[in-house]
C-alpha positions as CSV (number, residue, x, y, z in Angstrom):
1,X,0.0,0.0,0.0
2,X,1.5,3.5,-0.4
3,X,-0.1,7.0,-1.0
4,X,-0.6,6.8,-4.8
5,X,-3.0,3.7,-4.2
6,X,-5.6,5.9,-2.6
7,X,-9.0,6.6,-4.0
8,X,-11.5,9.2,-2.9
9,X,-13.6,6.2,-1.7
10,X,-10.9,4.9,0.4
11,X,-9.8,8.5,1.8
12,X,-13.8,9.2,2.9
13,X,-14.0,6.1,4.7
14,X,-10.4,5.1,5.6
15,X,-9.0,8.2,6.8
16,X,-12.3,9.9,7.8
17,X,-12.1,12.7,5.6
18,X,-15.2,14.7,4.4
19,X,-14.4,16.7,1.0
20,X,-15.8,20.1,0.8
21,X,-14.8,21.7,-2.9
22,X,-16.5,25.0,-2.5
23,X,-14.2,27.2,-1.0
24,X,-11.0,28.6,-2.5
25,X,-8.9,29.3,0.3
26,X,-6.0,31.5,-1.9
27,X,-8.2,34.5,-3.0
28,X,-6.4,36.6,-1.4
29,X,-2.9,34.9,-2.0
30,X,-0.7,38.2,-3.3
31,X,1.1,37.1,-6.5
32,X,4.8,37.3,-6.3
33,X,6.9,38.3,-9.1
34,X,9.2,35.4,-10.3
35,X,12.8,35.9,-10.9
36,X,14.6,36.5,-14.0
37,X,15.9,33.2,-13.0
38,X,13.0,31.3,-12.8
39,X,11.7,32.9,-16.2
40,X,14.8,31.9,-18.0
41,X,14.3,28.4,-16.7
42,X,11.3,27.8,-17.3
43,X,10.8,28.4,-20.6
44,X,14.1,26.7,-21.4
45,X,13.1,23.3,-19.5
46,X,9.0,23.9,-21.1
47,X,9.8,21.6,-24.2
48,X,11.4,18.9,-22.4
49,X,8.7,19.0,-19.9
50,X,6.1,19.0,-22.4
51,X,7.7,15.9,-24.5
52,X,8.4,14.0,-22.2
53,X,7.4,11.9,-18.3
54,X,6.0,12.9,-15.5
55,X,9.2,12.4,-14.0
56,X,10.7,14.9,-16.4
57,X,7.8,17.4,-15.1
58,X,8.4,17.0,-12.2
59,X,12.1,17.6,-12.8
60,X,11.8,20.8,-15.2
61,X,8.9,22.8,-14.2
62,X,8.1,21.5,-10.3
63,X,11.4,21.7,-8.8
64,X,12.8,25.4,-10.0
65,X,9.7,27.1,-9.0
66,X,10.4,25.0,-5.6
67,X,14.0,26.2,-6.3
68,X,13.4,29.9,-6.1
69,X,11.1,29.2,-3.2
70,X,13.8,28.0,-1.2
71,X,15.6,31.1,-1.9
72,X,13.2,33.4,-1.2
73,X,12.8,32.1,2.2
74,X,16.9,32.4,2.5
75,X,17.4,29.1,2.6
76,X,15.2,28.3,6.0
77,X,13.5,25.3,4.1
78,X,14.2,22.2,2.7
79,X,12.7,20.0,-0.2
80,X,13.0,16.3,-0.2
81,X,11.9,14.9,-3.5
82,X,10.8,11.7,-3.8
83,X,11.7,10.8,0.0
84,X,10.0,8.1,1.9
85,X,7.3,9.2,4.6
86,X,6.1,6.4,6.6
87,X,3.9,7.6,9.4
88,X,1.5,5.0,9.6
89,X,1.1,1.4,7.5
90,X,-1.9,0.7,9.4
91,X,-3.2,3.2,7.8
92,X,-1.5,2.8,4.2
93,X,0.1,6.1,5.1
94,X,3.6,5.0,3.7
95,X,5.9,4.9,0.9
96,X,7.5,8.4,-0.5
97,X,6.2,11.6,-1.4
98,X,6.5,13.5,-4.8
99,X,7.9,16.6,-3.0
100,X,8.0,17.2,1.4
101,X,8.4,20.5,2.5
102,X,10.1,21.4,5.6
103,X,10.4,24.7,7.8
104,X,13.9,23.6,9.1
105,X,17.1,23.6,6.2
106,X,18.5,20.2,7.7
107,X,18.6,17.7,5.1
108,X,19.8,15.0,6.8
109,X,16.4,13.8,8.3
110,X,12.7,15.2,7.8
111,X,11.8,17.7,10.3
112,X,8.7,18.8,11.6
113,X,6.7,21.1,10.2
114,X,6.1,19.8,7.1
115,X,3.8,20.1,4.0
116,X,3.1,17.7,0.7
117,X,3.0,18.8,-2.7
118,X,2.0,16.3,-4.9
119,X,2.5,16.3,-8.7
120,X,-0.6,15.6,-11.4
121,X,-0.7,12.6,-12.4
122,X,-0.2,12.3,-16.0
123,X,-1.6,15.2,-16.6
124,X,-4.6,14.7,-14.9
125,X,-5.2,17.0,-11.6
126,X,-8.0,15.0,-10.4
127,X,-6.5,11.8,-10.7
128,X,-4.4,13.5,-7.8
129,X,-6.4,14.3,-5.4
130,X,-6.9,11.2,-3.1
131,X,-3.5,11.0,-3.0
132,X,-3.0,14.6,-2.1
133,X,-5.2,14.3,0.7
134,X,-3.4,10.8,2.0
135,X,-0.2,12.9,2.2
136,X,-1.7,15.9,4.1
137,X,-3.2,13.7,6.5
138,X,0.4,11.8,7.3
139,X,2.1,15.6,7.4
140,X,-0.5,16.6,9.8
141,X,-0.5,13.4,12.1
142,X,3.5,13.4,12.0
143,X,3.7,17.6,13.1
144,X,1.1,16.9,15.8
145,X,3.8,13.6,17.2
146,X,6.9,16.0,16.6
147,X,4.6,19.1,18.5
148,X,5.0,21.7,15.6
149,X,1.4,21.2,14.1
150,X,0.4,23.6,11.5
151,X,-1.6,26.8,13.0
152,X,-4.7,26.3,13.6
153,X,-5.8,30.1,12.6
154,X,-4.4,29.1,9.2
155,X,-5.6,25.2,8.6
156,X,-8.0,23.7,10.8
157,X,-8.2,20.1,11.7
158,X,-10.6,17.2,10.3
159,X,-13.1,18.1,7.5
160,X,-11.2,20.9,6.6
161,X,-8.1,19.0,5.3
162,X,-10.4,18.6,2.5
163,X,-9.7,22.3,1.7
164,X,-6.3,21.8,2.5
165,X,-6.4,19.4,-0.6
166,X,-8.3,22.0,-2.1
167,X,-5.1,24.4,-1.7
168,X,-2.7,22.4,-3.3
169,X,-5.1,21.2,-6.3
170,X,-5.2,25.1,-6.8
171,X,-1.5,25.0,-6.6
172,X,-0.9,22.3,-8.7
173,X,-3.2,23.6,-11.1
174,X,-1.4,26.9,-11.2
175,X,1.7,24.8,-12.6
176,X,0.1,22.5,-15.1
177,X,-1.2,26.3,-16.5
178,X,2.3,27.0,-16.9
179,X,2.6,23.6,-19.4
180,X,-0.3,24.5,-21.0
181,X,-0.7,28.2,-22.4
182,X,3.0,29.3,-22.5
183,X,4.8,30.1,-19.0
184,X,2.8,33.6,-18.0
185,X,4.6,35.4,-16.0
186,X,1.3,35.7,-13.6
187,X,0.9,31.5,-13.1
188,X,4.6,31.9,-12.1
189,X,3.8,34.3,-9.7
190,X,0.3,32.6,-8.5
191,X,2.2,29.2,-8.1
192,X,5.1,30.8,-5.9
193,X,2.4,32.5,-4.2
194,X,0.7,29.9,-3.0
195,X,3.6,28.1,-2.3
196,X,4.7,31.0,0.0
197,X,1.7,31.2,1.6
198,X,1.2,27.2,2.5
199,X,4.6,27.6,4.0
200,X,4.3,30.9,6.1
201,X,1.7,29.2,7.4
202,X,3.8,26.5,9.5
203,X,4.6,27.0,12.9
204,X,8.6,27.5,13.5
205,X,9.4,26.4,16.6
């Protein structure tokens, strides 16, 4: 078992989790300008990206934009990509994660807080989505055991991890934009906004 085997059947009755769609929780996300950098990169990496795997999206077009996140933050985060997250195999919360998030730089170990991103799947956003879910649920049951749970005035518990999955399918959907109609500077700046914003939102301890 491992996150991608989740289904929106299983994460209703499995994990408990009651999906709520309606609200868009990044409205008032400010967009923030991307770097020459990231510009440059982008639309050099787009046609590999576009011709080729999901692994090669994930690889062109994910990781910079996580890239300049990193900077902007001076270095205070870390990214594990494709890193093993086993917080429960009872649950079928195990396996690795497309990208973790975490609010300390060590790279040696995963620290708490964390947050999931989790790439389309083939293209296809809602094919994503149970497993998006699966992985918010392990980050938020691994930052409650390590004490550095996500704040509460930002992302409440239970039913609402829906519209934490909600969040990142906006995010996610931001990026597969960028595939689509030809790197816009303002997806650039809406994805690293909402990356931003899902990180400010983590307690540093």
């Amino acid at each position: 078992m491992a996150y991608s085997d989740f289904t929106i059947d299983r994460v209703r009755h499995e994990l408990g989790i009651t999906l709520d769609f309606s609200a868009s929780l990044f409205d008032q996300v400010s967009p923030i300008a991307a770097s020459d950098w990231l510009v440059d990169t982008l639309a050099l990496m787009a046609p590999m990206a576009m011709a080729n795997t999901e692994k090669a999206r994930s690889e062109f077009m994910v990781a910079p934009i996580l890239g300049e996140l990193v900077k902007r933050l001076n270095y205070g985060i870390f990214v594990f990509s494709g890193k093993d997250f086993n917080v429960g195999s009872d649950q079928g919360l195990v396996r690795y994660c497309d990208f973790l998030v975490s609010r300390s730089p060590e790279s040696i170990s995963i620290q708490a807080p964390v947050c999931t991103i989790v790439e389309a799947k083939k293209e296809d956003i809602n094919g994503g989505i149970a497993q998006c879910i699966a992985e918010m649920v392990a980050a938020q049951i691994f930052n409650e055991r390590k004490g550095a749970a996500i704040a509460e005035a930002e992302f409440e518990r239970s039913e609402k991890a829906a519209a934490i999955a909600q969040a990142q399918h906006q995010q996610t959907q931001a990026i597969v934009k960028l595939l689509s109609i030809g790197l816009p500077s303002e997806q650039i700046a809406l994805a690293l906004g909402v990356e931003m914003a899902i990180v400010q939102a983590m307690v540093s301890l």
